[in-house]
C-alpha positions in Angstrom: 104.9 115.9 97.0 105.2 113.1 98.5 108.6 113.4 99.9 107.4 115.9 101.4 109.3 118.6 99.7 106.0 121.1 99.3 107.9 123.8 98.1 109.5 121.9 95.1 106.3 120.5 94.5 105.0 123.9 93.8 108.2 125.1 91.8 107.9 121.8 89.9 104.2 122.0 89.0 104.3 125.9 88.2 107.3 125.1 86.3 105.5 122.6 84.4 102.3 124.6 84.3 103.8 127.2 82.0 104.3 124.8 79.2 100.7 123.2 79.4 97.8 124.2 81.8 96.8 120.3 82.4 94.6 119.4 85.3 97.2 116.6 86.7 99.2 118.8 87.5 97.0 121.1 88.4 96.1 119.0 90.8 99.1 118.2 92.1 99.3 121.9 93.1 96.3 122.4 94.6 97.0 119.6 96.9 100.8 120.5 97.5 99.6 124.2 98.4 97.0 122.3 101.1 99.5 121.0 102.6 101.1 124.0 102.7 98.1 125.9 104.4 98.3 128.1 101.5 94.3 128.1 100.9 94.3 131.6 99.1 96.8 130.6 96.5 94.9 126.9 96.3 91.4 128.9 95.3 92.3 130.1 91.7 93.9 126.6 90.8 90.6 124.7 92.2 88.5 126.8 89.7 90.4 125.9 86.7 90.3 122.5 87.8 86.5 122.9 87.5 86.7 123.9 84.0 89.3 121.2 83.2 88.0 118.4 84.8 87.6 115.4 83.0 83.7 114.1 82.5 84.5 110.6 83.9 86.7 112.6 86.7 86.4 109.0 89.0 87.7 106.7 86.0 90.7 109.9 85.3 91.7 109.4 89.6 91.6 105.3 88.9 93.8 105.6 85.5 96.4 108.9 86.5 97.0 107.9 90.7 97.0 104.2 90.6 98.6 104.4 94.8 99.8 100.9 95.6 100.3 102.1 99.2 96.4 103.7 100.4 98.0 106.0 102.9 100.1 107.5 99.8 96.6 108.1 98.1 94.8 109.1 101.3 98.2 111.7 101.6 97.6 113.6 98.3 93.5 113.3 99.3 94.7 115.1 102.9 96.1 117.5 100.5 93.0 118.2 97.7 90.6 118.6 101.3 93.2 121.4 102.8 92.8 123.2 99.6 89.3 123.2 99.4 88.5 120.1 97.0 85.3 118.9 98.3 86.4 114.8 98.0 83.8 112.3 98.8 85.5 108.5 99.9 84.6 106.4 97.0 85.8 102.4 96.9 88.5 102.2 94.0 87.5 100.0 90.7 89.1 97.2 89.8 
């Protein structure tokens, strides 16, 4: 994803997603196929996001995309809005 290979991305995580439907990577796709302006596709994974997503989904961001670089973070965010992830900005925890 962020080498910008989007297509790979999305062989990687379907690849991935046949052996366990987890929402990391489920998130991973629906922010690879933003970026691909593929919203149609994005739609279907955003809903089982929804019934995946973790209670504390804020504490599951800080522990599973700990970005040392923001503009990698605020990349894959780019990525979740394209889709259709409505993001608020939050501050990160320390």
């Amino acid at each position: 994803y962020h080498l910008g290979k989007h297509e790979e991305a999305v062989a990687y995580s379907e690849r991935a997603l046949q052996k366990r439907r987890i929402y990391v990577v489920l998130r991973t796709l629906a922010a690879t196929l933003g970026q691909l302006g593929r919203i149609e596709e994005a739609r279907p994974v955003l809903a089982e996001m929804e019934r995946l997503k973790p209670i504390e989904i804020r504490r599951h961001w800080d522990v599973t995309c700990p970005y040392a670089d923001p503009a990698h973070e605020a990349y894959f965010l780019d990525g979740l809005r394209k889709a259709g992830l409505a993001i608020e900005p939050q501050p990160r925890h320390s």
